[in-house]
ZADREN-948019 format. One record per atom (N, C-alpha, C): residue number from 1; residue in three letters; x, y, z. Coordinates in nm, 2 decimals, m for minus. Atoms other than C-alpha are relative to their C-alpha. Layout:
REM residues N
@n NUM, res ALA, east X, north Y, up Z
...
//
This chain:
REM residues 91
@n 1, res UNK, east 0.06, north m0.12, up 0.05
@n 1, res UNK, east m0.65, north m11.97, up 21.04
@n 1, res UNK, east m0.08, north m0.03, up m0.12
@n 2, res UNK, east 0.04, north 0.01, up 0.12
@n 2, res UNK, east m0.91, north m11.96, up 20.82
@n 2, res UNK, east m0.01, north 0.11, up m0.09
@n 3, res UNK, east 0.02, north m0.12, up 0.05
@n 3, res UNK, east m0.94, north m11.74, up 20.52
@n 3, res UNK, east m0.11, north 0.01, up m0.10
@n 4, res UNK, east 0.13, north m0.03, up 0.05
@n 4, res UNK, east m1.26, north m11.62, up 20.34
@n 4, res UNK, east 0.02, north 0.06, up m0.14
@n 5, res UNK, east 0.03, north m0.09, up 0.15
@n 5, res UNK, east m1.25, north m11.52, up 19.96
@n 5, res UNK, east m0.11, north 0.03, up m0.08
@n 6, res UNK, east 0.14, north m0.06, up 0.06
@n 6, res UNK, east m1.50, north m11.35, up 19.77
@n 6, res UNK, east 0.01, north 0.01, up m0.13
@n 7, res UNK, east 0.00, north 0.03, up 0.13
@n 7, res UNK, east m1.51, north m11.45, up 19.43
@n 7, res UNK, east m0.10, north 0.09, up m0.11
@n 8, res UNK, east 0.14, north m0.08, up 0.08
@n 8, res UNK, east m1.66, north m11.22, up 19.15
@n 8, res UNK, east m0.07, north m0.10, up m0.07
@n 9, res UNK, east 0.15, north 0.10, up 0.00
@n 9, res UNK, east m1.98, north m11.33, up 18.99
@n 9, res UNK, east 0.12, north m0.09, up m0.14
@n 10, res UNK, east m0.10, north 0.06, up 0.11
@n 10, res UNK, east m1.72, north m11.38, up 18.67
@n 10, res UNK, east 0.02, north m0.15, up 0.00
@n 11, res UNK, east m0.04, north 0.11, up m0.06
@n 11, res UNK, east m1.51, north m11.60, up 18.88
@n 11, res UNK, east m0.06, north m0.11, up 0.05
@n 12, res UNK, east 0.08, north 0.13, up m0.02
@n 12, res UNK, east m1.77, north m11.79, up 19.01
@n 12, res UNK, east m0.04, north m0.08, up m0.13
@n 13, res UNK, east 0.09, north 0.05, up 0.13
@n 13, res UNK, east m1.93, north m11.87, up 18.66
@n 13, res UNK, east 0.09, north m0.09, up m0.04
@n 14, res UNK, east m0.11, north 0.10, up 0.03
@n 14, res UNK, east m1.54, north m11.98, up 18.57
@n 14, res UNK, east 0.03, north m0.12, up 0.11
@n 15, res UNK, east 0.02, north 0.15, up m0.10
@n 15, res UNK, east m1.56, north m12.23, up 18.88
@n 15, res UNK, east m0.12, north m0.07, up 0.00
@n 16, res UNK, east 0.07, north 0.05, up 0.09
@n 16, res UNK, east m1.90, north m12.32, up 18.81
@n 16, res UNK, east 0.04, north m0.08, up m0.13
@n 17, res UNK, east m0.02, north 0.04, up 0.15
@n 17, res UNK, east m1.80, north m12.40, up 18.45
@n 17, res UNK, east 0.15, north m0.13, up 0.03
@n 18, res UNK, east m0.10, north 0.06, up m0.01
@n 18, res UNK, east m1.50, north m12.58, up 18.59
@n 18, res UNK, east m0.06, north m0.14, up 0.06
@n 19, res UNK, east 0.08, north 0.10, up m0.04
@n 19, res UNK, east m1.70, north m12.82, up 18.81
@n 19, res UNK, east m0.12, north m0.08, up m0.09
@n 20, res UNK, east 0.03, north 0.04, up 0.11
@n 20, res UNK, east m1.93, north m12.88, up 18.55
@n 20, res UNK, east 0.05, north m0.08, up m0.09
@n 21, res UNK, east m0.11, north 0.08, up 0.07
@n 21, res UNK, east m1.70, north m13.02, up 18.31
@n 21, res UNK, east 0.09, north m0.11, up 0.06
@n 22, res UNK, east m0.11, north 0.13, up m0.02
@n 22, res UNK, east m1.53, north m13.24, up 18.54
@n 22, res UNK, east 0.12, north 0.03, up 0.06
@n 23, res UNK, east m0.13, north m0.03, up m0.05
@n 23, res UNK, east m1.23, north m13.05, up 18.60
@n 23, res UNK, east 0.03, north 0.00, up 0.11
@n 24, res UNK, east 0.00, north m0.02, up m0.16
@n 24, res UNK, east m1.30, north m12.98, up 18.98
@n 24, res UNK, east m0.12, north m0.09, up m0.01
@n 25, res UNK, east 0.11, north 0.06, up m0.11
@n 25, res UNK, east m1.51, north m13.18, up 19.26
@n 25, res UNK, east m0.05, north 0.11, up 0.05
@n 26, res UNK, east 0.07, north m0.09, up m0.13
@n 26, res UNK, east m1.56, north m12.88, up 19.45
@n 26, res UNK, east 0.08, north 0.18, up m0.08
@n 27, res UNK, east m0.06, north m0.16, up 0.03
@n 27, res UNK, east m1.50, north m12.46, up 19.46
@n 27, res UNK, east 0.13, north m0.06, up 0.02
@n 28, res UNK, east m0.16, north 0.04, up m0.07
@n 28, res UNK, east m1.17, north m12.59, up 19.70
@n 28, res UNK, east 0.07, north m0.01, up m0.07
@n 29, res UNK, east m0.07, north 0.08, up 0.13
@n 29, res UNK, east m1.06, north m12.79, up 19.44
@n 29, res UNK, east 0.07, north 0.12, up m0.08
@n 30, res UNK, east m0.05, north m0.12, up 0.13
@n 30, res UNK, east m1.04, north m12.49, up 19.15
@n 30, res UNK, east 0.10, north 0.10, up 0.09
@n 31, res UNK, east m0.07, north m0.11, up m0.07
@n 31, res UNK, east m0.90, north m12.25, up 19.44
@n 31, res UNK, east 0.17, north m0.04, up 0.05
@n 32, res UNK, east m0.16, north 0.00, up m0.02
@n 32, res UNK, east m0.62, north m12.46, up 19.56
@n 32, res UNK, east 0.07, north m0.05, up m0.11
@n 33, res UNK, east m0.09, north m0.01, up 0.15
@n 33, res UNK, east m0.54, north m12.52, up 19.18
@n 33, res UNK, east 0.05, north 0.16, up m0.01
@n 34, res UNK, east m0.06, north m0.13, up 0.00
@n 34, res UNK, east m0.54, north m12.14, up 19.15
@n 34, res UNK, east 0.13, north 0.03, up 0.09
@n 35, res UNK, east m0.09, north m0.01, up m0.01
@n 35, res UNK, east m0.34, north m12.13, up 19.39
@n 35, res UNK, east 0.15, north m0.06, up 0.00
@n 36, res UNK, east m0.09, north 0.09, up 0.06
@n 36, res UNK, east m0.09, north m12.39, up 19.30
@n 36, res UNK, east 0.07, north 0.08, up m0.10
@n 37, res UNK, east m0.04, north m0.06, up 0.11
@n 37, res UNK, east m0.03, north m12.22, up 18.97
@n 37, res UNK, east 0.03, north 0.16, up 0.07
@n 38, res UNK, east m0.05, north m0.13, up m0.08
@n 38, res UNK, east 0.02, north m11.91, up 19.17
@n 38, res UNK, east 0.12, north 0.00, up 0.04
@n 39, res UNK, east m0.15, north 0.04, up m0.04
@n 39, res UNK, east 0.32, north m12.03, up 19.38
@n 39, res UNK, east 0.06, north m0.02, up m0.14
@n 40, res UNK, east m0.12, north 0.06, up 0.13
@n 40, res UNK, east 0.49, north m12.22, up 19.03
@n 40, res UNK, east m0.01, north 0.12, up m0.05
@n 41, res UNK, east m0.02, north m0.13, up 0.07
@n 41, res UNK, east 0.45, north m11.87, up 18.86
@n 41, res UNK, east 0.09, north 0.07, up 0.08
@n 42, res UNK, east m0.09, north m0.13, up m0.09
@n 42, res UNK, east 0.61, north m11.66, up 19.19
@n 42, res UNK, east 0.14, north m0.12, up m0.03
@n 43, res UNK, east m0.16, north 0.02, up 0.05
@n 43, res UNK, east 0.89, north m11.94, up 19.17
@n 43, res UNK, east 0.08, north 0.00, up m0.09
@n 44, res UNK, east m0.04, north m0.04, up 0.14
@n 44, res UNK, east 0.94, north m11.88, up 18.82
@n 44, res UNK, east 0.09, north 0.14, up 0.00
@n 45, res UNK, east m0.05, north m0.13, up 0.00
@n 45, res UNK, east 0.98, north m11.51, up 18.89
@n 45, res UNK, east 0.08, north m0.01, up 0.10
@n 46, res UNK, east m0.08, north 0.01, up m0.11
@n 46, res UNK, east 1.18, north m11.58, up 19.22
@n 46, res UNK, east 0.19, north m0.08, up m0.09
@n 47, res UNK, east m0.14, north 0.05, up 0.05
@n 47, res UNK, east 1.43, north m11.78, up 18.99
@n 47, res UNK, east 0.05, north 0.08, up m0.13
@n 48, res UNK, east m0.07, north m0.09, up 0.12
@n 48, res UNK, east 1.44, north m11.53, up 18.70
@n 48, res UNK, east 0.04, north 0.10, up 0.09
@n 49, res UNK, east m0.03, north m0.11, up m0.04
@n 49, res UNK, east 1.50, north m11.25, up 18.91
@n 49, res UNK, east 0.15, north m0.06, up 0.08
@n 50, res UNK, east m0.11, north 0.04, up m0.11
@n 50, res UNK, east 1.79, north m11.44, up 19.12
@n 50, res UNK, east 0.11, north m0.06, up m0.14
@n 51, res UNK, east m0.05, north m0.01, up 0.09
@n 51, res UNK, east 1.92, north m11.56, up 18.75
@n 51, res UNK, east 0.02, north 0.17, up m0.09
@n 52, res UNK, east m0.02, north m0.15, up 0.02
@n 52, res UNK, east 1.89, north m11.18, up 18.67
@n 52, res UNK, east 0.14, north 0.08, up 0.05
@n 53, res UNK, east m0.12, north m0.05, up m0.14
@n 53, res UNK, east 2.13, north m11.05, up 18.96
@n 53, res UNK, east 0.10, north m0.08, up m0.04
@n 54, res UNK, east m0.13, north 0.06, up 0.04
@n 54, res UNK, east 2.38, north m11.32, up 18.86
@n 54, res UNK, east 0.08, north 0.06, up m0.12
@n 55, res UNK, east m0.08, north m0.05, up 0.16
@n 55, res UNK, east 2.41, north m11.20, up 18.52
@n 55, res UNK, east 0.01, north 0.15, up m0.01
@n 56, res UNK, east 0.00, north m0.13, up 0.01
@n 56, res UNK, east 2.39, north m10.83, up 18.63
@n 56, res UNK, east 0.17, north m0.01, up 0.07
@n 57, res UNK, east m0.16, north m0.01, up m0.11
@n 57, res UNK, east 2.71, north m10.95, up 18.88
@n 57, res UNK, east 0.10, north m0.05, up m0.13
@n 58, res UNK, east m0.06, north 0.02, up 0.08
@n 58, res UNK, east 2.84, north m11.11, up 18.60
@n 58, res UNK, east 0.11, north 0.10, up m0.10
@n 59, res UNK, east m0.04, north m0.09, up 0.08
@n 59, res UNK, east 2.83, north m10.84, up 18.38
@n 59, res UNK, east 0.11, north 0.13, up 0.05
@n 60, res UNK, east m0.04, north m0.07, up m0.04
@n 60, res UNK, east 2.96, north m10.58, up 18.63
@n 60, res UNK, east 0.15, north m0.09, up 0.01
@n 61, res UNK, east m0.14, north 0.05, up 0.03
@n 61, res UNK, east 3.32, north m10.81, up 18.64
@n 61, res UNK, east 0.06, north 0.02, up m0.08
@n 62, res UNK, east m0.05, north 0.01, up 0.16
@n 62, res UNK, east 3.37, north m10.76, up 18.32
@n 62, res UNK, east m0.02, north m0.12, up m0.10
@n 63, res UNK, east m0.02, north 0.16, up 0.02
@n 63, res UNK, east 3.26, north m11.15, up 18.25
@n 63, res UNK, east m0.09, north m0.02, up m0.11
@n 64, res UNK, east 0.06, north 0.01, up 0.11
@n 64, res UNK, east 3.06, north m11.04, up 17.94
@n 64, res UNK, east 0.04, north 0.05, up m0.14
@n 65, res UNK, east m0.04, north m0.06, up 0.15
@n 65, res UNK, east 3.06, north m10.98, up 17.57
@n 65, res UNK, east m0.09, north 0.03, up m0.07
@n 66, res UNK, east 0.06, north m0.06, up 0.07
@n 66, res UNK, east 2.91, north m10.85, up 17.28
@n 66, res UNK, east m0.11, north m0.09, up m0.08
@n 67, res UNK, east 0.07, north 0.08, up 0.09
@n 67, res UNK, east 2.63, north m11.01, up 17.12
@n 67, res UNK, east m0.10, north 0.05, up m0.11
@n 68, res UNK, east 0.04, north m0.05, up 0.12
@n 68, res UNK, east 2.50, north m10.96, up 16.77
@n 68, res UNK, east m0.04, north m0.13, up m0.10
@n 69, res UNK, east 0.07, north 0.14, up 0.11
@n 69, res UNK, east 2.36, north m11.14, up 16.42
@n 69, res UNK, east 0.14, north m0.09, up 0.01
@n 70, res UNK, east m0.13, north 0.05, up m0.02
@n 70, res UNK, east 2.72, north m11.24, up 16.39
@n 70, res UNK, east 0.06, north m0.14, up 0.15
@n 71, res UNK, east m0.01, north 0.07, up m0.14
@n 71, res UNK, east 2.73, north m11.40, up 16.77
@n 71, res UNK, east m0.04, north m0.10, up m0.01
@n 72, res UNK, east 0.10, north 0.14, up m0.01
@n 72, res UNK, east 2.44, north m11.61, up 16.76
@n 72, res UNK, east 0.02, north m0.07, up m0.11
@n 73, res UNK, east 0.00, north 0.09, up 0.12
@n 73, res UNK, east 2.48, north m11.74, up 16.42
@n 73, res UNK, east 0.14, north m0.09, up 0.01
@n 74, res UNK, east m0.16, north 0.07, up m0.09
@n 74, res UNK, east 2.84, north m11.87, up 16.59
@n 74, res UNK, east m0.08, north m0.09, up 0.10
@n 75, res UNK, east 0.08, north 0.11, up m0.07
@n 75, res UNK, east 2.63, north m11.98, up 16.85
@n 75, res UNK, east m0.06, north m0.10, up m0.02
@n 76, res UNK, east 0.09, north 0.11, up 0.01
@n 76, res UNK, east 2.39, north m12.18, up 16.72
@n 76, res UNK, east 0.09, north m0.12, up m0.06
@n 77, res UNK, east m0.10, north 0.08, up 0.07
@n 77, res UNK, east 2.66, north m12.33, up 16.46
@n 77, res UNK, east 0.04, north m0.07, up 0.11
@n 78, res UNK, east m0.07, north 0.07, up m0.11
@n 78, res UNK, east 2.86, north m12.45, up 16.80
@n 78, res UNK, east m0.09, north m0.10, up 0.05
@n 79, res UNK, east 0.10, north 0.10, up m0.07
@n 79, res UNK, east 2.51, north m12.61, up 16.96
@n 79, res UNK, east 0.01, north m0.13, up m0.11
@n 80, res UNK, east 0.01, north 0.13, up 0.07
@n 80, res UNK, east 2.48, north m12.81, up 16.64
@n 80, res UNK, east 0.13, north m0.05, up m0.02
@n 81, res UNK, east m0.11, north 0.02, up 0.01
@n 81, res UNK, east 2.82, north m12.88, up 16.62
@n 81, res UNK, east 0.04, north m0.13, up 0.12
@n 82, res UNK, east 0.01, north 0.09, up m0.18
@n 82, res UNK, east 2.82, north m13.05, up 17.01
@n 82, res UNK, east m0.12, north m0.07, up m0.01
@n 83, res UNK, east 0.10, north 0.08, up 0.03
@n 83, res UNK, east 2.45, north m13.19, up 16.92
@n 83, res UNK, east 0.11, north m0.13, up m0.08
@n 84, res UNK, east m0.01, north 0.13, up 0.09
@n 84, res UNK, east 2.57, north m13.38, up 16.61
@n 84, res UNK, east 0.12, north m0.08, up 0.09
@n 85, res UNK, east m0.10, north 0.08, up m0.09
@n 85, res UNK, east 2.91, north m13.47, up 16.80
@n 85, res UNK, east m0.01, north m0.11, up 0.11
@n 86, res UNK, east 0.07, north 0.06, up m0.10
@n 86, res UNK, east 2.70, north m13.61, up 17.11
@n 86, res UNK, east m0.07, north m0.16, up m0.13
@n 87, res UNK, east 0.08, north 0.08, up 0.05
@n 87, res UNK, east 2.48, north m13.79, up 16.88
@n 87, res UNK, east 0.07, north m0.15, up m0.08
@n 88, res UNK, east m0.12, north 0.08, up 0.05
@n 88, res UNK, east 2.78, north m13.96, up 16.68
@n 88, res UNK, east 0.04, north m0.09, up 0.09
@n 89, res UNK, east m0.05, north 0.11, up m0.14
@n 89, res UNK, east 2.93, north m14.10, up 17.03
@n 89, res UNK, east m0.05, north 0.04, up 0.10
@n 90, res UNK, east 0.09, north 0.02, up m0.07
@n 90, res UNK, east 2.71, north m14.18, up 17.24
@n 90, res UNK, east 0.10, north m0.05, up 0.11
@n 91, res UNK, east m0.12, north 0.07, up m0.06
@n 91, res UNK, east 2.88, north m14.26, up 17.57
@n 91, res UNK, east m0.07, north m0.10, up 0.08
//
């Protein structure tokens, strides 16, 4: 199947300007970068949204808590806490 896109004049000027420079050999080139970066963005949203739903199932269990200035300043304390520890003994 082939498929046909129609690029505004814009878009052309930005693929133009891309071949130019070196970045691309060809239109092809820039388009199946475009769409490259297309896919890795939908699986981005494909994996926050499925990390989303976990933490909504989560929450609906009861398997959450409260978080505030107080929380995270616990938290972070704990990261460095396990950082420096790691870094001390090394395994």
């Amino acid at each position: 199947m082939e498929v046909r896109i129609v690029a505004t004049p814009e878009q052309e000027a930005f693929i133009r300007e891309g071949i130019a420079s070196g970045r691309f050999a060809t239109a092809e080139d820039a388009a199946r970068e475009a769409l490259h970066l297309w896919e890795e963005r939908q699986r981005c949203r494909t994996e926050l949204l499925i990390e989303l739903d976990a933490a909504e199932a989560s929450f609906a269990r009861g398997e959450s808590r409260r978080v505030g200035p107080e929380s995270v300043t616990e938290f972070i304390a704990g990261v460095k806490r396990r950082g420096r520890t790691r870094l001390n003994n090394p395994r």
